[in-house]
C-alpha positions as CSV (number, residue, x, y, z in Angstrom):
1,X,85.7,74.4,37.4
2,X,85.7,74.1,41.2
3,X,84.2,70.4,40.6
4,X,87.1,69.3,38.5
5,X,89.0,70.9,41.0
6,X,87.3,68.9,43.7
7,X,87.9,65.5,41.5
8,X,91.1,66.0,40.8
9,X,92.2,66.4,44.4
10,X,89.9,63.4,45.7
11,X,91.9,61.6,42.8
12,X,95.4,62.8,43.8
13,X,94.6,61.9,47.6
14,X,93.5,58.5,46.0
15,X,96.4,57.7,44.1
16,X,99.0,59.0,46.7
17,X,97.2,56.2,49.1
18,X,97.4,53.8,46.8
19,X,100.9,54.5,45.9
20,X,101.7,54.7,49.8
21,X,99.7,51.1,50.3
22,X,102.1,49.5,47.4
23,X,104.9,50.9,49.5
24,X,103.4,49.3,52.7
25,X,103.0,45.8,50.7
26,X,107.0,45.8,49.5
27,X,108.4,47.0,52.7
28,X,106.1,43.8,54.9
29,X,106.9,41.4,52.3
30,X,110.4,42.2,50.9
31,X,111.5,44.1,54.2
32,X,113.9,47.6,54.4
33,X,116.5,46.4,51.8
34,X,114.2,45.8,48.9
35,X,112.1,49.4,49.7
36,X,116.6,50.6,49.7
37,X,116.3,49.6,46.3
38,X,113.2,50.9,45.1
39,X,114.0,54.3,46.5
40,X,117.4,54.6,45.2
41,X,115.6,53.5,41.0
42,X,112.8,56.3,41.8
43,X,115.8,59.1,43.4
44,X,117.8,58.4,40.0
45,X,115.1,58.2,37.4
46,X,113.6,60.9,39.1
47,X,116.2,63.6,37.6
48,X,115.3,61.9,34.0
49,X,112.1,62.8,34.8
50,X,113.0,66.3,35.4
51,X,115.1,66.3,32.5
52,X,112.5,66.0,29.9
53,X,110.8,68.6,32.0
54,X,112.9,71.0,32.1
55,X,110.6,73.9,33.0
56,X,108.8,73.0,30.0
57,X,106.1,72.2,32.0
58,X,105.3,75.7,34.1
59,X,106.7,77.5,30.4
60,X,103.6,75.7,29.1
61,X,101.1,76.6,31.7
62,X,102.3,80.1,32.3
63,X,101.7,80.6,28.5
64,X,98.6,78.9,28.1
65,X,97.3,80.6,31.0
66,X,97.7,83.6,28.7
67,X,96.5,82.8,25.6
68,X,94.3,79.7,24.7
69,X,95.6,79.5,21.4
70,X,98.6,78.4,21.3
71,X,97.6,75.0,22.8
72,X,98.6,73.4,19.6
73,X,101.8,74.7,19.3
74,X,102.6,74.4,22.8
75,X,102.4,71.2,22.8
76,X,104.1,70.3,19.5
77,X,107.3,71.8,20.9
78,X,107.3,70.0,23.7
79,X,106.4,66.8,22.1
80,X,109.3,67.5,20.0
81,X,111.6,68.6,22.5
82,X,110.8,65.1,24.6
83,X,111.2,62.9,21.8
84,X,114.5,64.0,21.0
85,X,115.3,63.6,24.5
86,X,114.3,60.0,24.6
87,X,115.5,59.0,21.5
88,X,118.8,60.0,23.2
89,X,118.3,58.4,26.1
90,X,117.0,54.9,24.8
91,X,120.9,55.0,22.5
92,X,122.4,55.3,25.8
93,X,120.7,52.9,27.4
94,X,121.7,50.5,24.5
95,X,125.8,51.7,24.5
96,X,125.8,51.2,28.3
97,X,124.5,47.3,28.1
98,X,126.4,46.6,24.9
99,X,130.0,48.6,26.7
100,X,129.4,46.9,30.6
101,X,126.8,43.5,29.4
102,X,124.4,44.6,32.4
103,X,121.7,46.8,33.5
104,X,119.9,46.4,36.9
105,X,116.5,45.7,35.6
106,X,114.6,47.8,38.7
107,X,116.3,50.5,37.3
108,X,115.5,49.8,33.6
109,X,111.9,49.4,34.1
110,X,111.9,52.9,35.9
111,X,113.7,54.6,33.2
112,X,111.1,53.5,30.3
113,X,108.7,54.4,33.0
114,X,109.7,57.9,32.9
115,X,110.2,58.0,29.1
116,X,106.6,56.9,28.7
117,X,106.0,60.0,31.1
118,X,107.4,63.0,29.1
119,X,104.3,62.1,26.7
120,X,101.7,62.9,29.2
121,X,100.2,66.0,28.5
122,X,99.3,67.2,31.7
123,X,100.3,70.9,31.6
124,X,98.4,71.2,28.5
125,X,95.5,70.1,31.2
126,X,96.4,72.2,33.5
127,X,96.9,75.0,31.6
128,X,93.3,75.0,30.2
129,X,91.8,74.3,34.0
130,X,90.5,71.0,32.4
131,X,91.3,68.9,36.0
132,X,89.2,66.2,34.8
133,X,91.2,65.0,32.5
134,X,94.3,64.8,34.8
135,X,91.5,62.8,37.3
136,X,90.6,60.5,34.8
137,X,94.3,59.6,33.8
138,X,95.7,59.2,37.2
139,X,92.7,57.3,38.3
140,X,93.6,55.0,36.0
141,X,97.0,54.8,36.0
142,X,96.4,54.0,39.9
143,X,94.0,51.5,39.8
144,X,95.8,49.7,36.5
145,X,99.4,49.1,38.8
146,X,97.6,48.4,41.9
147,X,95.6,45.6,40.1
148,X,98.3,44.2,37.7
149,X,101.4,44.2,40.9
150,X,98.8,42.2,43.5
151,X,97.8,39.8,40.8
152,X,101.3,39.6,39.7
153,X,102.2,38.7,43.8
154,X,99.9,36.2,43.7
155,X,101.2,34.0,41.5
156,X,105.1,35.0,43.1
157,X,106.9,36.6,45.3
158,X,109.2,39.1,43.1
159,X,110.2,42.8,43.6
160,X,110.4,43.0,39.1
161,X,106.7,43.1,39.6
162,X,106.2,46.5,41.0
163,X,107.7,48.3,38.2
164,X,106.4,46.0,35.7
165,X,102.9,47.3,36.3
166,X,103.9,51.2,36.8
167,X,105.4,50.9,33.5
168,X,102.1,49.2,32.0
169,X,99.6,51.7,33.4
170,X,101.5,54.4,32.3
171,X,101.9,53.1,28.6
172,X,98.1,52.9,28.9
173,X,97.7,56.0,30.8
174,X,99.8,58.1,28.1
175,X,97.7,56.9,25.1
176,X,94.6,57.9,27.2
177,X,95.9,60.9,27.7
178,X,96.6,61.9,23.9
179,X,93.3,60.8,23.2
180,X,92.2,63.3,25.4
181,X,94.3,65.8,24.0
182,X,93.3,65.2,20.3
183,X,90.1,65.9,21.1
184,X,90.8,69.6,22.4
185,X,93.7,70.2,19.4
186,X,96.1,68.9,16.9
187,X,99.6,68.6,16.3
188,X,101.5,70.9,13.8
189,X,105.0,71.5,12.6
190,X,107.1,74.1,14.0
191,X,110.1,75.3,13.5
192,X,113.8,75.1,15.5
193,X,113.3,78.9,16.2
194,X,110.4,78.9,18.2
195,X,111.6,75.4,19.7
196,X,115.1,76.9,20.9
197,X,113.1,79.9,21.8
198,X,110.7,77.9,24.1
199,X,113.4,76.1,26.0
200,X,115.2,79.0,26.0
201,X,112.7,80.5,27.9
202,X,112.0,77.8,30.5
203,X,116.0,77.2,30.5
204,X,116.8,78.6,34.2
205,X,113.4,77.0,35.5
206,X,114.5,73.8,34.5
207,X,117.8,74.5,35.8
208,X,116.1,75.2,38.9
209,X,113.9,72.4,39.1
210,X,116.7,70.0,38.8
211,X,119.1,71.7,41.2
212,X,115.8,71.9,43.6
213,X,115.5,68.1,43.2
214,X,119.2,67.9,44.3
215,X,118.5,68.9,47.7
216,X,115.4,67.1,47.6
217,X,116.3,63.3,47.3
218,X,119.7,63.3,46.3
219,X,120.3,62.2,49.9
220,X,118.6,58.6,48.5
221,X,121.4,58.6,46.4
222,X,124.4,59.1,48.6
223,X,122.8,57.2,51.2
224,X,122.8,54.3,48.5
225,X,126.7,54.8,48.3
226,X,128.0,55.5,51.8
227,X,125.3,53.4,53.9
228,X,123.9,49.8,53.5
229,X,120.5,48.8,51.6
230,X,118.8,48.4,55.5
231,X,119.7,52.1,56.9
232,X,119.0,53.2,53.2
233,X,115.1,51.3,53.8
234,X,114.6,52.7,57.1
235,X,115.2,56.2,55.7
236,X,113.4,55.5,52.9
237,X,110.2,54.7,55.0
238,X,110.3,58.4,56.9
239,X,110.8,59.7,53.8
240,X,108.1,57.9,51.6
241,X,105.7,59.0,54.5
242,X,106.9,62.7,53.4
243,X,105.9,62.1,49.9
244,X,102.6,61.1,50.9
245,X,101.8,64.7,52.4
246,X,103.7,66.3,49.4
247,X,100.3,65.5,47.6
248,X,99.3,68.7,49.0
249,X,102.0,71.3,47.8
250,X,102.0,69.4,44.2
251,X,98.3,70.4,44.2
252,X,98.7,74.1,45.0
253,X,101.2,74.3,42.2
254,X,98.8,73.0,39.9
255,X,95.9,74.9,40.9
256,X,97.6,78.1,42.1
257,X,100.0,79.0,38.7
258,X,97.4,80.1,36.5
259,X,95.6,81.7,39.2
260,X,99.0,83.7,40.6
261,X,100.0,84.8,37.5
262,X,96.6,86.1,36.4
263,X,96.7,87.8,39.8
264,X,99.3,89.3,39.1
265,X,98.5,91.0,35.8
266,X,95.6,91.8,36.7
267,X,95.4,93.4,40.6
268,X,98.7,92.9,42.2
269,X,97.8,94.7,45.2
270,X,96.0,91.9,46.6
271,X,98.9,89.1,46.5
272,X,100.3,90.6,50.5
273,X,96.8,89.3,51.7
274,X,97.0,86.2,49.3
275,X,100.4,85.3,50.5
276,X,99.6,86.2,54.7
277,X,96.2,83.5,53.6
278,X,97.9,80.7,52.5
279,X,100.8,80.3,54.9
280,X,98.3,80.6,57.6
281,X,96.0,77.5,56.7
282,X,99.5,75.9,55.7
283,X,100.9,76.4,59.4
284,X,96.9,75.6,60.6
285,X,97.3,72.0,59.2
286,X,101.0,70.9,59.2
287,X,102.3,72.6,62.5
288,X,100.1,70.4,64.4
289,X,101.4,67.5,62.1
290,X,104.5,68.2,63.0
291,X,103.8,68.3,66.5
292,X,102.5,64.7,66.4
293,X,105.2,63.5,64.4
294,X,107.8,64.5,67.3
295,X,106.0,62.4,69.4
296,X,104.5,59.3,67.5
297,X,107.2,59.2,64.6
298,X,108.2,55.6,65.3
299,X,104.7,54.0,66.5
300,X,103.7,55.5,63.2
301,X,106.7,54.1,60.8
302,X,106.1,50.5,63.1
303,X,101.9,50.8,62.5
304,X,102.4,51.2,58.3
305,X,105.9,49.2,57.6
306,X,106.5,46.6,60.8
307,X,108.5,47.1,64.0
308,X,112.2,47.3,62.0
309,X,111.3,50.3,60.8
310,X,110.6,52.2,64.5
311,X,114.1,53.3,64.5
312,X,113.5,55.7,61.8
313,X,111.3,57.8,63.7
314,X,114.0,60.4,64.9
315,X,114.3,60.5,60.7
316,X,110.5,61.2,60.7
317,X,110.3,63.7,63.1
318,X,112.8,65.9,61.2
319,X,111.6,65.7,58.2
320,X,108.4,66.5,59.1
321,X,109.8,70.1,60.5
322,X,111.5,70.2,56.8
323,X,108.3,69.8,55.2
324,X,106.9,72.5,56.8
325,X,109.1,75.1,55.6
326,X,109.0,73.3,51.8
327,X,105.5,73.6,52.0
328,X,106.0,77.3,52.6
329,X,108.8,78.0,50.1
330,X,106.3,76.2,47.5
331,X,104.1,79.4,47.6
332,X,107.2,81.4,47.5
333,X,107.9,79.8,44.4
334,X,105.3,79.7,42.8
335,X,104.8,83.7,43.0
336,X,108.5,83.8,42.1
337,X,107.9,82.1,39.1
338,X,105.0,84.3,38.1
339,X,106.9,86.9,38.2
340,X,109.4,85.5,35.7
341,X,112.0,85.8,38.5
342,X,113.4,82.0,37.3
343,X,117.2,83.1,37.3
344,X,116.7,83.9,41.0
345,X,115.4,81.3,41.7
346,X,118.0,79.0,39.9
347,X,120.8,80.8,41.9
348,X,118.8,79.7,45.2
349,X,118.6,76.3,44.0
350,X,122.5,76.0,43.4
351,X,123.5,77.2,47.1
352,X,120.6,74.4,48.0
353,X,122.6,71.9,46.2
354,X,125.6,73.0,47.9
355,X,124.7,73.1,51.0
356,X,122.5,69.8,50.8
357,X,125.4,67.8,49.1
358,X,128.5,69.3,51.5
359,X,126.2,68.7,54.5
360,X,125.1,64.9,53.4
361,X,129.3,64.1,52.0
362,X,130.1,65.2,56.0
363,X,127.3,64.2,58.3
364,X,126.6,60.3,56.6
365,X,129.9,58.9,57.3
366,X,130.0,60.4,61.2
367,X,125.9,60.2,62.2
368,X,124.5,58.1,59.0
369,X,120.8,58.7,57.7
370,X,120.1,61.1,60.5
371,X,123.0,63.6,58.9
372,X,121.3,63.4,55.6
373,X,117.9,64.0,57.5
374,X,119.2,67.0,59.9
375,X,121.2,68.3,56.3
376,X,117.3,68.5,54.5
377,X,116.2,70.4,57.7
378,X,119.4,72.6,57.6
379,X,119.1,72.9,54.1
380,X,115.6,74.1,54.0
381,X,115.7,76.5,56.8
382,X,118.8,79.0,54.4
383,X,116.5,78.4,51.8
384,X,113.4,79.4,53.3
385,X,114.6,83.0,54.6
386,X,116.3,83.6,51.2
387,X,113.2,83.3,49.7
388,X,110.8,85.2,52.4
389,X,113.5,88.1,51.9
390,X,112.9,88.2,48.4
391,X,109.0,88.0,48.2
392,X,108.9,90.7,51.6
393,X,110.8,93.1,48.9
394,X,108.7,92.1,46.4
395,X,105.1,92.7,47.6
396,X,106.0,94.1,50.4
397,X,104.6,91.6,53.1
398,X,104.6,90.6,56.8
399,X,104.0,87.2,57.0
400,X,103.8,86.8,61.0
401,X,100.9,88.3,61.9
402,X,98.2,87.9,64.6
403,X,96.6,85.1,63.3
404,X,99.6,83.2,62.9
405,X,100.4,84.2,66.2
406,X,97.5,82.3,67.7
407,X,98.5,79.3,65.6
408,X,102.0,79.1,66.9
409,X,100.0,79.5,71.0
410,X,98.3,76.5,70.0
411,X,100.9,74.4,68.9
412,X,103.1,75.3,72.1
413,X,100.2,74.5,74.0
414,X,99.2,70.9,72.4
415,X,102.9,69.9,72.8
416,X,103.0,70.7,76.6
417,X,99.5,68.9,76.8
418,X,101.1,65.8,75.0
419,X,104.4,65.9,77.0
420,X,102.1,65.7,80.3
421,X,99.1,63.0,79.1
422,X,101.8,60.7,77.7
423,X,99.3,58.4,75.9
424,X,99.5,55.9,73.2
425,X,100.0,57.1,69.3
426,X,96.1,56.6,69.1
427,X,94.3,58.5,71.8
428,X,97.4,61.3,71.3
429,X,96.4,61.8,67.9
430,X,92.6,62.2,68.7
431,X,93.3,64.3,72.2
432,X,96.3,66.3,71.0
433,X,94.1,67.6,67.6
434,X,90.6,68.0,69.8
435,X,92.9,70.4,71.8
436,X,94.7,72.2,69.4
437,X,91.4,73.0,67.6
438,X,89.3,74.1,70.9
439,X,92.1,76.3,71.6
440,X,92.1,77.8,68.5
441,X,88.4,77.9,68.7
442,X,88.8,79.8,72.1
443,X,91.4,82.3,70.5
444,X,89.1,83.2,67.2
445,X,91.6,82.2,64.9
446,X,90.6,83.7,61.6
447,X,91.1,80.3,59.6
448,X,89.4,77.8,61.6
449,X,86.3,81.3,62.1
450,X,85.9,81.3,58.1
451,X,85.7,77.2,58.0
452,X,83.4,76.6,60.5
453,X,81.0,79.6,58.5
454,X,81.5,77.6,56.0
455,X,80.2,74.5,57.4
456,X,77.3,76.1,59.1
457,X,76.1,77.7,55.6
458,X,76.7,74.2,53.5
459,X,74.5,72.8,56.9
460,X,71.9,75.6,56.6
């Protein structure tokens, strides 16, 4: 298993590259407006996405996790559950163009793109451990849309293109997929009880997932309203930076589920050290992200997008901090969520949504994209001790400890050392992070001790 976990992750670093390189390409040929667009088709169809979801997915995996068995059934529900959805969806796609004549085609080809999604089945995947398959598909899907949009560009010059061949890749990534899942079960009939039973079941994670998306990229939305397409890009570019590291929580949720709620059948007592383990190598590797963000956050947007992007960097740098504590409140999560605590969970995400969307309708119009960017920061930091307070009285943990201690002296110490070198976004990166790690060295920090044992024993 840990190979397939070691493919799937080379494949998700891949395709979040690629992904972030088709982004680069848009925003240097079509400039911040058309990357305005693109953001705002992805925010909306996003929550379609989610829709079709609907906690079905974690339901799935959580159950799975249990019992191997029900694979079959599993996934007919959802299958079922999906294709009403869409059917749906596709007749009101048809009354809206027949009612107003028109349909911004971006957005169109996004929507089919995420009704091709819902027949993925990824969770089933995931649920079994079988990463490979989830490799294999995204690999493809990847390489399909970056191929098709640059030989698309190179005949013209036209925006359409990009979800053109996101939409082919997936059509051709979802019938790979079912092939793949036809070879581990079968479809079978079941009936509305156990259907309305199974969504009943993942109803407040659902609710939660889509309130959670509110104060996640609803911004994008609002933003689209109350600013212009330019400011709109320019956020957009800090933001699609973001999404690149999100790679790395989206992974822990997929690897860590079945494991935390096997965990917590089986020998509870061990989460505390579990919990204290993880936020340490998470504030190891994105503090000192964070760190060089506040400095290099607009030499950084200029390097990937061109020099009329710079001005987001104050965007950058805040968001950065914010994803930080998301990355933290992931783990919360995800425990949460083991626990079958999802109604909590969907209370937390409605003050998130709240807060987020009072925040964004009062900071835009007086301070534009860097209210909706200090509102994500604000947002997450209520959030984030809500949910520590929860999972302290739950397994009774302490996350600041020693260790973490000696994280935060290294931090505070590379920023000073950066505030006094003042040195270009290059030689800061490379000087700040040899720092920060011979400090740590210096101080034995546990996390950085256990991977350099590591090393020497794959060495020896």
């Amino acid at each position: 298993m840990k190979k397939e976990i070691r493919l799937n992750t080379i494949v998700e670093l891949f395709t979040k590259a690629v992904n972030f390189l088709m982004t680069v390409i848009i925003s240097r040929i079509f400039g911040p407006e058309a990357l305005g667009i693109i953001s705002t088709s992805q925010a909306i169809t996003g929550y379609i996405t989610l829709v079709g979801d609907f906690g079905t997915n974690n339901e799935a995996i959580r159950r799975i996790s249990k019992s191997e068995r029900d694979v079959s059934e599993v996934f007919s529900i959802i299958f079922y559950w999906r294709l009403i959805l869409a059917s749906f969806l596709i007749i009101g796609i048809v009354y809206y163009y027949v009612i107003f004549g028109s349909l911004d085609k971006i957005l169109l080809f996004y929507i089919l793109i995420s009704l091709i999604g819902f027949f993925i089945p990824s969770y089933i995947f995931i649920g079994l451990t079988k990463y490979k398959y989830n490799a294999i598909i995204n690999f493809l899907i990847t390489i399909i849309s970056l191929s098709l949009f640059l030989l698309l560009l190179s005949f013209k010059h036209s925006i359409i293109f990009y979800p053109v061949s996101l939409m082919t890749s997936t059509f051709i990534g979802m019938i790979i997929s079912l092939v793949f899942y036809f070879k581990i079960a079968r479809m079978q009939f079941v009936s509305r009880s156990k259907l309305f039973n199974f969504i009943k079941k993942s109803f407040y994670l659902g609710l939660t997932i889509i309130f959670a998306r509110i104060y996640y990229d609803f911004d994008i939305i609002l933003l689209g309203f109350l600013t212009s397409k330019i400011q709109l890009g320019l956020y957009s570019s800090a933001f699609k930076l973001i999404q690149m590291l999100w790679f790395i929580p989206t992974l822990y949720t997929t690897y860590a589920l079945p494991y935390t709620t096997r965990m917590i059948q089986s020998n509870i007592n061990n989460i505390p050290n579990y919990i204290i383990k993880v936020i340490n190598n998470i504030s190891l590797f994105i503090l000192p992200i964070c760190t060089l963000g506040y400095f290099y956050s607009g030499d950084i947007l200029s390097m990937f997008f061109g020099n009329e992007f710079d001005k987001g960097g104050p965007i950058l740098t805040i968001l950065i901090f914010s994803f930080y504590l998301m990355f933290c409140k992931t783990v919360f999560g995800n425990l949460l969520i083991a626990l079958r605590k999802e109604k909590f969970l969907f209370k937390v995400s409605i003050v998130g949504s709240f807060i987020n969307i009072c925040l964004n309708l009062l900071l835009i119009p007086v301070i534009g994209i860097l209210g909706s960017a200090l509102t994500t920061l604000i947002t997450e930091v209520i959030l984030f001790i809500i949910e520590y307070i929860t999972i302290k009285r739950s397994f009774k943990v302490r996350i600041i400890s020693l260790n973490i201690t000696k994280i935060f002296i290294g931090i505070t110490l590379m920023f000073l050392f950066l505030l006094f070198i003042k040195v270009g976004v290059f030689l800061g990166i490379i000087l700040g992070c040899t720092f920060y790690l011979v400090i740590l060295l210096i101080l034995k920090e546990d996390c950085i001790k256990q991977y350099k044992d590591k090393i020497y024993t794959g060495v020896k």
